[in-house]
C-alpha positions as CSV (number, residue, x, y, z in Angstrom):
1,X,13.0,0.1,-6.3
2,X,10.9,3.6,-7.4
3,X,10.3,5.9,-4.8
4,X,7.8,8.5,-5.4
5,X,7.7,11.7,-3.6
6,X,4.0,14.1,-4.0
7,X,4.3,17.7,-2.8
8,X,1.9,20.8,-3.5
9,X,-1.3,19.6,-1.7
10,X,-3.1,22.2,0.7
11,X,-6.1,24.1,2.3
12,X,-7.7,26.5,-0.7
13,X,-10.8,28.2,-1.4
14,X,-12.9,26.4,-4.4
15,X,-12.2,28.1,-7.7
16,X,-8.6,28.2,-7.3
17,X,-5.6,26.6,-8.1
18,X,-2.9,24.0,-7.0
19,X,0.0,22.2,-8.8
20,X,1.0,19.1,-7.0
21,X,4.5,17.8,-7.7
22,X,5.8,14.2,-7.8
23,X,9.2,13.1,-8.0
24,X,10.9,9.9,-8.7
25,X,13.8,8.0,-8.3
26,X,15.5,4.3,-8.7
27,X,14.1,3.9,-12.0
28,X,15.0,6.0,-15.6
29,X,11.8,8.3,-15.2
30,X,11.4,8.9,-19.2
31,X,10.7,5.1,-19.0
32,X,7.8,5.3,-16.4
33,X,3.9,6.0,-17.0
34,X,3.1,8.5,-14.6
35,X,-0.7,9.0,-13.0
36,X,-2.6,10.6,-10.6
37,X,-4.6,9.1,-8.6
38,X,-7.2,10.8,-5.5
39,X,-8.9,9.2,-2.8
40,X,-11.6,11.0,-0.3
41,X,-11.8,10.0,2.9
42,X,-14.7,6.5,3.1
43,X,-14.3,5.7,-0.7
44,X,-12.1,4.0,-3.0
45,X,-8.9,5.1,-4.6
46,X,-9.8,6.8,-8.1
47,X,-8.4,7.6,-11.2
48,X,-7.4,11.1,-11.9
49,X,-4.7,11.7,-14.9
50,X,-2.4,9.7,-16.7
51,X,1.0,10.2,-19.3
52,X,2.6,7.4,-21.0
53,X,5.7,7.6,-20.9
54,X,6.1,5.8,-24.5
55,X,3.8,8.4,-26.6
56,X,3.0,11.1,-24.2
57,X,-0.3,10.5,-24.3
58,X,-2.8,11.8,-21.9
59,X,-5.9,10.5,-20.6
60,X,-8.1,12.2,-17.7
61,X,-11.2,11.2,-15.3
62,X,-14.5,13.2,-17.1
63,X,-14.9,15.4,-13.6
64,X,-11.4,16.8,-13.8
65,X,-11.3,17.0,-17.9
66,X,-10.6,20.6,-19.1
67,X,-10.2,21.4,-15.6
68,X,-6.7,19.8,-14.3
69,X,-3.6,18.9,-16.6
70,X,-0.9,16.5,-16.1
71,X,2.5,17.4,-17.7
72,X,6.1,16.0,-16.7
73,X,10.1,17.0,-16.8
74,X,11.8,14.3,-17.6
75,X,15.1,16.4,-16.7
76,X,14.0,16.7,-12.9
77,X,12.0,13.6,-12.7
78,X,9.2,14.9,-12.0
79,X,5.8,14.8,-13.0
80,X,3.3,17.7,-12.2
81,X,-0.7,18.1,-11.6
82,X,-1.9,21.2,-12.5
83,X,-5.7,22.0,-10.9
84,X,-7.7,24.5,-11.5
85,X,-11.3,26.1,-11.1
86,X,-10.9,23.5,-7.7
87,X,-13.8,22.3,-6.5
88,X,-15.0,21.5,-3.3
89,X,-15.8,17.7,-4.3
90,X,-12.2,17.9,-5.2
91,X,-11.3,17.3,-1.8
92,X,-8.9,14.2,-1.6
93,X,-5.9,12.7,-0.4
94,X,-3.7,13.0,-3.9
95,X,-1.5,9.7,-4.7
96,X,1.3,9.8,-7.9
97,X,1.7,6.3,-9.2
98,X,4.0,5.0,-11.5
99,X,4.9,1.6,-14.0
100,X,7.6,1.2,-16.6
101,X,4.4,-0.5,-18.7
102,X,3.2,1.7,-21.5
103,X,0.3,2.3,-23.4
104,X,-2.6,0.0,-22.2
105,X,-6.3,-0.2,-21.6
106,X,-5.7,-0.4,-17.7
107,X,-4.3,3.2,-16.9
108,X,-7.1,3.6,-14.6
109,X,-7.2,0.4,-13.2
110,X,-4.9,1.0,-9.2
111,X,-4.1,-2.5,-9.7
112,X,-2.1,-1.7,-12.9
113,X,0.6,0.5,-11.3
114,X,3.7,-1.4,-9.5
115,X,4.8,2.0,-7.5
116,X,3.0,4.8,-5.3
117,X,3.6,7.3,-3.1
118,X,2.6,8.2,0.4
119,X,-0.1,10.9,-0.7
120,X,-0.4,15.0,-0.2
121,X,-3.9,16.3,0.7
122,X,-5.9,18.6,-0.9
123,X,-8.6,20.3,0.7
124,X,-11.5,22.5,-1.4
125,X,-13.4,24.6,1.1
126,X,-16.7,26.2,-0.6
């Protein structure tokens, strides 16, 4: 069973930065796809960030494009979030979610991933 592990979140003015961390065990993590996922408090669980774990590829929700990078150490088992130029519309509980599927046309799809974590929050005051 993979248990996933998200660190980082926290209270920050907008225009700044926060990496959230996520690690993972129970499974060989340079086997897993690895996403981000955020959901604000009232609304639905959205897409954020993905990295296949077969080619690397990356693929990233248009408001967070440019803006936030995912990137991952397969050494540590870790995959990382990297946000910047925050904004207050930002704000979000944070969720790392993870399948040993690889490339498909349902990354951003919740229903596609078979392991999450228990969420960090982020908070983007204006």
């Amino acid at each position: 069973q993979v248990q996933l592990v998200e660190s980082g979140g926290g209270s920050v003015q907008a225009g700044t930065s926060l990496r959230l961390s996520c690690t993972a065990s129970g499974h060989t993590f340079s086997r897993l796809t690895m996403a981000w996922f955020r959901q604000a408090p009232g609304k639905e669980r959205h897409f954020v960030a993905v990295m296949h774990w077969n080619d690397g590829s990356t693929f990233y929700t248009d408001s967070v494009q440019g803006r936030f990078s995912i990137f991952r150490n397969n050494a540590k088992g870790a995959v990382y979030l990297q946000m910047n130029r925050l904004k207050p519309e930002d704000t979000a509980a944070y969720y790392c979610a993870a399948t040993p599927k690889g490339v498909d046309a349902e990354y951003d799809s919740a229903d596609w991933y078979d392991y999450w974590g228990q969420g960090t929050q982020v908070t983007v005051s204006s």
